[in-house]
N, C-alpha and C positions, 0 to 999 in steps of 0.2 A: 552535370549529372542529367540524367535523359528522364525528367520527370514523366512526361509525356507517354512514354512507351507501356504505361501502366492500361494507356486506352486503348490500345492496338486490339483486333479482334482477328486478326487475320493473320496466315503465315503462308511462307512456301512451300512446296509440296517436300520436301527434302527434311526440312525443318517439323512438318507432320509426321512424315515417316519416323522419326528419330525419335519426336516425345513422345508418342503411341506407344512403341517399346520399350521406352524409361517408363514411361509413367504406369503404364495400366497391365504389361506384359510380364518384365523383369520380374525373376523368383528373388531379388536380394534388398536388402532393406538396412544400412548402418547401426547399428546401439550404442547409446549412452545409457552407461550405468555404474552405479556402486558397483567398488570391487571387493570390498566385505559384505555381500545381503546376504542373509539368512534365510539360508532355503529348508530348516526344520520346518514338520509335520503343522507345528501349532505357533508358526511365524503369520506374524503379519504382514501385508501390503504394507513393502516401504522402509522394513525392519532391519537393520547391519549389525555386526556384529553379536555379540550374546546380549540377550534381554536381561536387562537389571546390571550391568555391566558399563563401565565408563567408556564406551564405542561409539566413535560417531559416524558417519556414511562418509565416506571416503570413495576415489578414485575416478566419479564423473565432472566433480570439479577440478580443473588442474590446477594446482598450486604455485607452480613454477614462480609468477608473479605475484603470492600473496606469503603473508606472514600472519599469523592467528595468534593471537596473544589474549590470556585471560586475566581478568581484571574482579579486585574484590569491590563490594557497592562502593566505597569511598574512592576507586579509580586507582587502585595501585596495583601493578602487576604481581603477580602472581602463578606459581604453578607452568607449565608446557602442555602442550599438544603436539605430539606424535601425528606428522603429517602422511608417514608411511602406515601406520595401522590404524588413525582415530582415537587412539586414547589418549584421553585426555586427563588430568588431575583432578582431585574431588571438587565437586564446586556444592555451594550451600546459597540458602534463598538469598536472593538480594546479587550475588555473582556475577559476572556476565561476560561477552568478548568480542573484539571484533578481529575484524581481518580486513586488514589493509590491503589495498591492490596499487601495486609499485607501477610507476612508470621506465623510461630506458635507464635513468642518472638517476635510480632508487626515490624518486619522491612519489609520496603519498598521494595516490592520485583521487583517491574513493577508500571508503572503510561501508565494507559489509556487516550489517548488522540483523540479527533475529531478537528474539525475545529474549530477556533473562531467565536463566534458571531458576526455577524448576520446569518453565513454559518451554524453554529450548537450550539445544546446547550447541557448542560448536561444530562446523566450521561456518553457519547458516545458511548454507546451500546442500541442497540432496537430490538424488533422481529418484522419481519412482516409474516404475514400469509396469503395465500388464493392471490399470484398474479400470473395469468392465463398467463401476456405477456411475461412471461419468452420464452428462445428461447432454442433449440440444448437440449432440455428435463432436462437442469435445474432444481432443487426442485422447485418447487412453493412457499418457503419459505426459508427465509433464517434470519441471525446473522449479522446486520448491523453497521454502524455507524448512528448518530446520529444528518446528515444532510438536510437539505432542496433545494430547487430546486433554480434555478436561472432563474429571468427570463426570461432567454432564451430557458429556458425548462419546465418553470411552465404552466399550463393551467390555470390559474388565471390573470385576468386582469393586477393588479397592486403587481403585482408579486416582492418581494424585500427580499425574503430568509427568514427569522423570522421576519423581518419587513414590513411585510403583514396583511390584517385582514382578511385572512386566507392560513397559512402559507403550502405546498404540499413538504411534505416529500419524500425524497430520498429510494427508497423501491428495490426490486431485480432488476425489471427489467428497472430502470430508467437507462438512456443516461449514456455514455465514458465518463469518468471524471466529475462525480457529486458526487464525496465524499465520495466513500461509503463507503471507510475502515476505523475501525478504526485502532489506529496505538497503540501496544503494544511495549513500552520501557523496554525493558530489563534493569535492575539495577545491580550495582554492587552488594548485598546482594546477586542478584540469581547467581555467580561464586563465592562467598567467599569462599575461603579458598582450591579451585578449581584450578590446577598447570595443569589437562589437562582430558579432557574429559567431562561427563554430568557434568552438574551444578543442582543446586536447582530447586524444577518445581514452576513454576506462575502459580496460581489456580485459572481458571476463572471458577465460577458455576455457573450451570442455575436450574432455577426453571422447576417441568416438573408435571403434568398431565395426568394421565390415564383418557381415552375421550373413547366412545362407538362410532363406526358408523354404520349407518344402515346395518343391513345385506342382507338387499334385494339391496341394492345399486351397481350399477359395478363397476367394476375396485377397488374392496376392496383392502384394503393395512392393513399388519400388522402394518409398519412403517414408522414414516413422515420423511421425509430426510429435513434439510435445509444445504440450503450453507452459508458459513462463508466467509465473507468479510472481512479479516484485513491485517494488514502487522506487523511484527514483526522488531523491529528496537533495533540497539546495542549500547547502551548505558551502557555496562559491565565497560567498562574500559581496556576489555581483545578482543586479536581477537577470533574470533570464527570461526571454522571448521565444523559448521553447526547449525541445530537446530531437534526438534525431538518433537512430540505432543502424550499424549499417553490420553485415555476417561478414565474415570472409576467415582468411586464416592467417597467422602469426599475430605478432604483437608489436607495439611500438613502433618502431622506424620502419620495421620490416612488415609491417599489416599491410595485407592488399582484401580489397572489398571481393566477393566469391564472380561479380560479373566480370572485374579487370584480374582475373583469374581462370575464367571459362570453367567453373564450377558449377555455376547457380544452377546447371540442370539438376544436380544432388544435395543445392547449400542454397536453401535461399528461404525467407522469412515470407508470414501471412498475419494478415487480420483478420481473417476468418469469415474474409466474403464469399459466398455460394457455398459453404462448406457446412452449412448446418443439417440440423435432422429433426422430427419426432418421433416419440415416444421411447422406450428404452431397452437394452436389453438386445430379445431375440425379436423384438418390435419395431428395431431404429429402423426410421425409413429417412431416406439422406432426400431432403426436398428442396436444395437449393437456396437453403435461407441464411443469414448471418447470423453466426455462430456470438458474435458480440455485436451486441446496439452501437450505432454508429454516433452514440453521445458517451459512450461508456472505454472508449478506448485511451483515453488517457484524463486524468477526472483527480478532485479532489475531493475531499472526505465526505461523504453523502451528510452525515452529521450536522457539516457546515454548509453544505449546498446542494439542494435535492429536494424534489417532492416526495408523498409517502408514495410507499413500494409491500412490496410483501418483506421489507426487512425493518422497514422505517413506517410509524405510524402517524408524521408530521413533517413538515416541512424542517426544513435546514434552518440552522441557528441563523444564519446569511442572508438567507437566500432558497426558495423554491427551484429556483432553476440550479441546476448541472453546472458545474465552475471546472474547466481546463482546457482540451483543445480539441480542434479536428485533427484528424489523426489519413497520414497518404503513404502509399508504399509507390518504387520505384525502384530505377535502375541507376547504379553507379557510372558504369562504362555508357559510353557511346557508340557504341558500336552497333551498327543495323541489325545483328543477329542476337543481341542481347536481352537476357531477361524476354524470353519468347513466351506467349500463351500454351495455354495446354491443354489437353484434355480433362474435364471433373473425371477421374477414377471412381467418385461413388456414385455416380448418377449412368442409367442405362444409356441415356442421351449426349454426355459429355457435357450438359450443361448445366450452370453455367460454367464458362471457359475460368479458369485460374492461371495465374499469373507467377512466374519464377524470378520474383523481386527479392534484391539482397540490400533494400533500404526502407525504414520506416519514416515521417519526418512529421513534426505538428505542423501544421500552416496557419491557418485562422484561430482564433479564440472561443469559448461557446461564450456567449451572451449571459452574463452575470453582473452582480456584485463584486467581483474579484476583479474582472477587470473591466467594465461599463457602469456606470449606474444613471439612472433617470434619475433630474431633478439632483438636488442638496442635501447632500448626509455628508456630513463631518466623518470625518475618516474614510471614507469610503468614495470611488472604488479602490481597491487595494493597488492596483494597476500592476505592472508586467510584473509574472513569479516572483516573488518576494524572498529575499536570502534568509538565513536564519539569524544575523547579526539586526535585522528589521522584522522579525514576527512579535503581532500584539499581543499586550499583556491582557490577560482576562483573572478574575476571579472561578473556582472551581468549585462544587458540592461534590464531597468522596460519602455517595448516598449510601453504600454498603460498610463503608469504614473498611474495603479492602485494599491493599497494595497494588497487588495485583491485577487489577480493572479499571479501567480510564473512570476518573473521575466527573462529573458534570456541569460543563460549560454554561454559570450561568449570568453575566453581565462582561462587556470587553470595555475597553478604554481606546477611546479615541483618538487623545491629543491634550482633550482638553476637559473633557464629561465620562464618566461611565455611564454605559448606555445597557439597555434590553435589546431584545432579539428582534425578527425580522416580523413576525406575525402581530407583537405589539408594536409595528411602526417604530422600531430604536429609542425608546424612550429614554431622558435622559433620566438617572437615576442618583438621588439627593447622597451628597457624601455621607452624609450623618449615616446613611444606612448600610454604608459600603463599610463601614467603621465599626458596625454593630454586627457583620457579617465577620470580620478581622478579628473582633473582640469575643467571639464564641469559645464558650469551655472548652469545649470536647475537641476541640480540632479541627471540624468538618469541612471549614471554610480555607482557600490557599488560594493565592495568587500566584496566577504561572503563565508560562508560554502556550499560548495557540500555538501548536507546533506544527497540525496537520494542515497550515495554512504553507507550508513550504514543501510536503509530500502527495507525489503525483503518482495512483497508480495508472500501471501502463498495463494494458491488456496485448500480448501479441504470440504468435506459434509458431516453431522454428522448426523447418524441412530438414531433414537428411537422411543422404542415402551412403551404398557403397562409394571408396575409391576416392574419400578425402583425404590428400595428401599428407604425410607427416602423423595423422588420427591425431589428429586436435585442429579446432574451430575455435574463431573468436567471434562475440560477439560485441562489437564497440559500441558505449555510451558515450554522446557527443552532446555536451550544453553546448545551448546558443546564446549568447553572451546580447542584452539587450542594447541597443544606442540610448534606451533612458535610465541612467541610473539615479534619478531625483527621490530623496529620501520620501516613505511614507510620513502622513500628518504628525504622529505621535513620534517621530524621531527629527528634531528639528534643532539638536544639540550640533556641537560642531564635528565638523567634517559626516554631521548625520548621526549624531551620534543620540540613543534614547534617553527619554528623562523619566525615573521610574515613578510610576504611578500613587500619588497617594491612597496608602492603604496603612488602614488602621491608626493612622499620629493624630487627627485631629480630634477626635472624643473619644469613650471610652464605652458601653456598649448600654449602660445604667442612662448617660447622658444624651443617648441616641435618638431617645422616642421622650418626650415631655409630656407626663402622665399627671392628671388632676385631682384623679381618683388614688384614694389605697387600693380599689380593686381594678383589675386589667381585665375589661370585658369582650367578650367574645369577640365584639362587632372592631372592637379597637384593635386586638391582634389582629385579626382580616385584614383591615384598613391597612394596617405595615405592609401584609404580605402583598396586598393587591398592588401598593408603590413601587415594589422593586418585582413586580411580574411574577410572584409565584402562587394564584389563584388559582382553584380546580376548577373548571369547567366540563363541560360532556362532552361526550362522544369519541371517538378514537382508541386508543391503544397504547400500551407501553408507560413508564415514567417520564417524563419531557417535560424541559422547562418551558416549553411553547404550549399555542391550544391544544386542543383536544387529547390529552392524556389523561387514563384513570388513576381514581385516587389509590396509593401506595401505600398501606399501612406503617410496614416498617417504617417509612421515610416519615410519617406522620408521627411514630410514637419516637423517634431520636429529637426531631426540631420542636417537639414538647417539650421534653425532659431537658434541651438546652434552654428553655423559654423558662421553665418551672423556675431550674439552678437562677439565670440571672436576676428573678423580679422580687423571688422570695426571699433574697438575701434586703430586700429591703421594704417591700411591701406585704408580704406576707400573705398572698395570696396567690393562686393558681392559676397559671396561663388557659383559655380555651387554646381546643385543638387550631390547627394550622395544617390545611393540606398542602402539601408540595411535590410537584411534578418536577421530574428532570428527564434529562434527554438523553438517548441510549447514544451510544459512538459507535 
């Protein structure tokens, strides 16, 4: 593959003539879209079929190669999905579904996944077209997931996600954390038989349209760009040393990449260099800048790795610094004329120049905890992608007592210690208290999978235009199969196999804390919380089991009333308060 030709800044004169009138001239522009949207008076951006109605958006994802199947919370099949109209069977809270993406000899290659219902519904992929609030010159369209709004962020009265009578879909430019990706599982089939390097590709097609636009119209465009919303998650069974997306058309045996096709001048992907803009609206002024941070294009969960931001008011559970990779686009073909430069369309100047690349690929790592670390920490670094047969166990606080909201990550397991987060230096945290955390009445406490230690989103934006052949595109997902597959610390059973973590067998929650007094004083409940890192301290923002969080009422008056329950049953006396921070996801 012709990484190289990504630096070219020059062409021939033949080769300028030609993208000049593809690119900045040409009245035509291809479309992906639902082929059910609801084009009513009092429709929403984004909306298919009838509102309140069991419809899901159909026809910009092709199906050909998927099978959608819906599942009750306990995983048992259930009900159909009607892949010609979207409708789908009633589904109820706790529901959900995925859809499989088949390879040539029908194996599972990837299962697509969105929220559960009532956050989303089938088939987890949607197009939305034509939204204006995009910001920083974003496409005005993009490759979604398959959610709805909450409401806290719906414009609708009695707003309750798919349980509304009329439900406000999750579209580009909707709020921080409203669902938008969906999330591609990586399957064992797509490394089989893969000891180290690329693996098999996951063939997502989309359906696409040759569309006229006026030619008297400004700001003409050959090409509609959307951005792709997902994360890519390892579920191999193998680690992974990266990943790698390449456009072209067909699928399986018969995929060819869009440059060893002579497409790319109307099929070819971006990372959204020179493509950005300020301000908004009838303001946007296109100035040449990137559209995404060149730390942000392929990343894991800010939660777990990340300074504060305007969505995060503390460091990452991890780790301050950004955990997943540099991210390169390129050409497939070798061929001298391939993947040529081109004119920027929205700059008066043409610059800077863009690139008609139909490969994405990670190269280098960013600098973290996940896969570096200075110095000696027990479990750590995680080192290459981690599969999901190897993500750590941690303990969880469900601080709202909802289902529906990621719970808070607050101590992991190593191997050998449960430890605290990265701001109190990993400290190692005494069983007895890990025990006393297992032993709580109400439930709040659970041990589970860090799981967003195995999901990577991927930030990128796909070109097209008129005159793709057959109207369908593929876009292939390609793990890279690592040369180290050496188990993490805490899996050290055989053939790597995990050993699960003590929680909750050695004491009981009465025996936990050794009390001298009948009365349990202020200074002594502190003293607990401050052992296992959950002390208030100033300054900052948000719930968070790390510093600088403010104090949380509610959170304050649940880990009382669980304090009160266990001490009065034998002391007979009243816990002081206990502030407790937790951490947003």
């Amino acid at each position: 593959m012709n990484m190289e030709r990504i630096r070219r800044s020059t062409y021939g004169g033949m080769g300028l003539t030609f993208l000049s009138l593809l690119f900045a001239a040409n009245a035509y522009a291809a479309i992906i879209q639902n082929s059910n949207v609801d084009t009513s008076p009092d429709a929403f951006i984004g909306d298919c079929g009838v509102p309140g109605e069991l419809t899901a958006c159909i026809g910009g994802w092709n199906l050909d190669n998927v099978d959608v199947v819906l599942r009750y919370e306990d995983g048992l099949e259930f009900g159909s999905f009607d892949e010609d109209s979207g409708i789908y069977s009633l589904m109820t809270y706790g529901d959900y579904f995925e859809s499989s993406v088949n390879g040539d000899e029908g194996q599972v290659m990837a299962r697509i996944t969105g929220k559960d219902w009532p956050v989303g519904e089938p088939n987890a992929i949607k197009i939305v077209t034509g939204d204006s609030d995009v910001s920083h010159g974003k496409p005005q369209n993009c490759i979604i997931g398959s959610s709805f709004l909450s409401p806290d962020n719906s414009d609708i009265e009695d707003a309750n996600f798919l349980d509304s009578t009329h439900p406000q879909p999750v579209i580009c430019s909707s709020p921080f954390q409203t669902h938008k990706r969906f999330k591609v599982a990586m399957l064992p089939a797509s490394v089989d038989d893969i000891d180290s390097g690329d693996g098999h590709g996951i063939d997502l097609v989309f359906n696409v349209q040759d569309e006229t636009i006026d030619p008297e119209a400004e700001d003409q465009i050959a090409l509609r760009s959307y951005q792709v919303f997902s994360k890519i998650n390892n579920y191999t069974g193998r680690r992974l040393s990266g990943y790698k997306l390449v456009i072209g058309t067909g699928r399986g045996s018969e995929f060819k990449s869009a440059s060893e096709s002579n497409i790319e001048d109307r099929l070819h992907l971006s990372l959204g260099r020179g493509e950005g803009a300020s301000g908004g609206h009838e303001n946007l002024v296109y100035d040449g800048s990137d559209i995404f941070e060149s730390d942000s294009l392929a990343t894991f969960s800010h939660g777990l790795f990340g300074a504060p931001d305007k969505h995060f008011t503390s460091n990452g559970f991890f780790d301050m610094r950004t955990a997943g990779f540099d991210v390169q686009q390129g050409c497939v073909s070798t061929a001298e004329d391939a993947c040529t430069s081109y004119d920027n369309p929205n700059t008066e100047t043409g610059e800077p120049e863009l690139v008609a690349s139909d490969i994405i690929y990670s190269s280098s790592t960013l600098a973290s905890h996940y896969h570096e670390t200075v110095g000696v920490i027990e479990g750590l670094p995680f080192g290459e992608w981690l599969p999901s047969k190897w993500q750590p166990k941690a303990v969880f606080f469900d601080d709202d007592n909802d289902p529906e909201t990621d719970a808070t990550l607050m101590v992991w397991w190593d191997g050998d210690n449960w430890r605290g987060n990265y701001d109190d230096g990993f400290p190692i945290i005494d069983q007895a208290e890990i025990d006393w955390l297992a032993a709580n009445p109400n439930g709040l406490y659970e041990m589970g999978d860090i799981e967003d230690v195995l999901n990577l989103g991927i930030n990128y934006i796909i070109k097209v235009g008129n005159g793709i052949p057959g109207g369908t595109f593929t876009v292939r997902v390609i793990p890279v199969v690592s040369d180290n597959q050496t188990p993490p610390a805490w899996c050290t059973g055989f053939f790597g196999s995990c050993d699960e973590p003590p929680y909750g067998a050695a004491t009981q929650a009465e025996e936990a804390i050794e009390i001298e007094d009948d009365v349990v004083s202020e200074s002594e409940v502190d003293g607990f919380a401050e052992a296992i890192g959950l002390t208030a301290t100033d300054g900052g923002g948000g719930c968070t089991l790390s510093r600088n969080g403010r104090l949380d009422p509610t959170l304050l008056l649940l880990f009382v009333i669980a304090l009160v329950q266990i001490f009065w049953r034998h002391y007979g006396s009243r816990a002081s308060g206990l502030l407790i921070q937790h951490r947003g996801d």
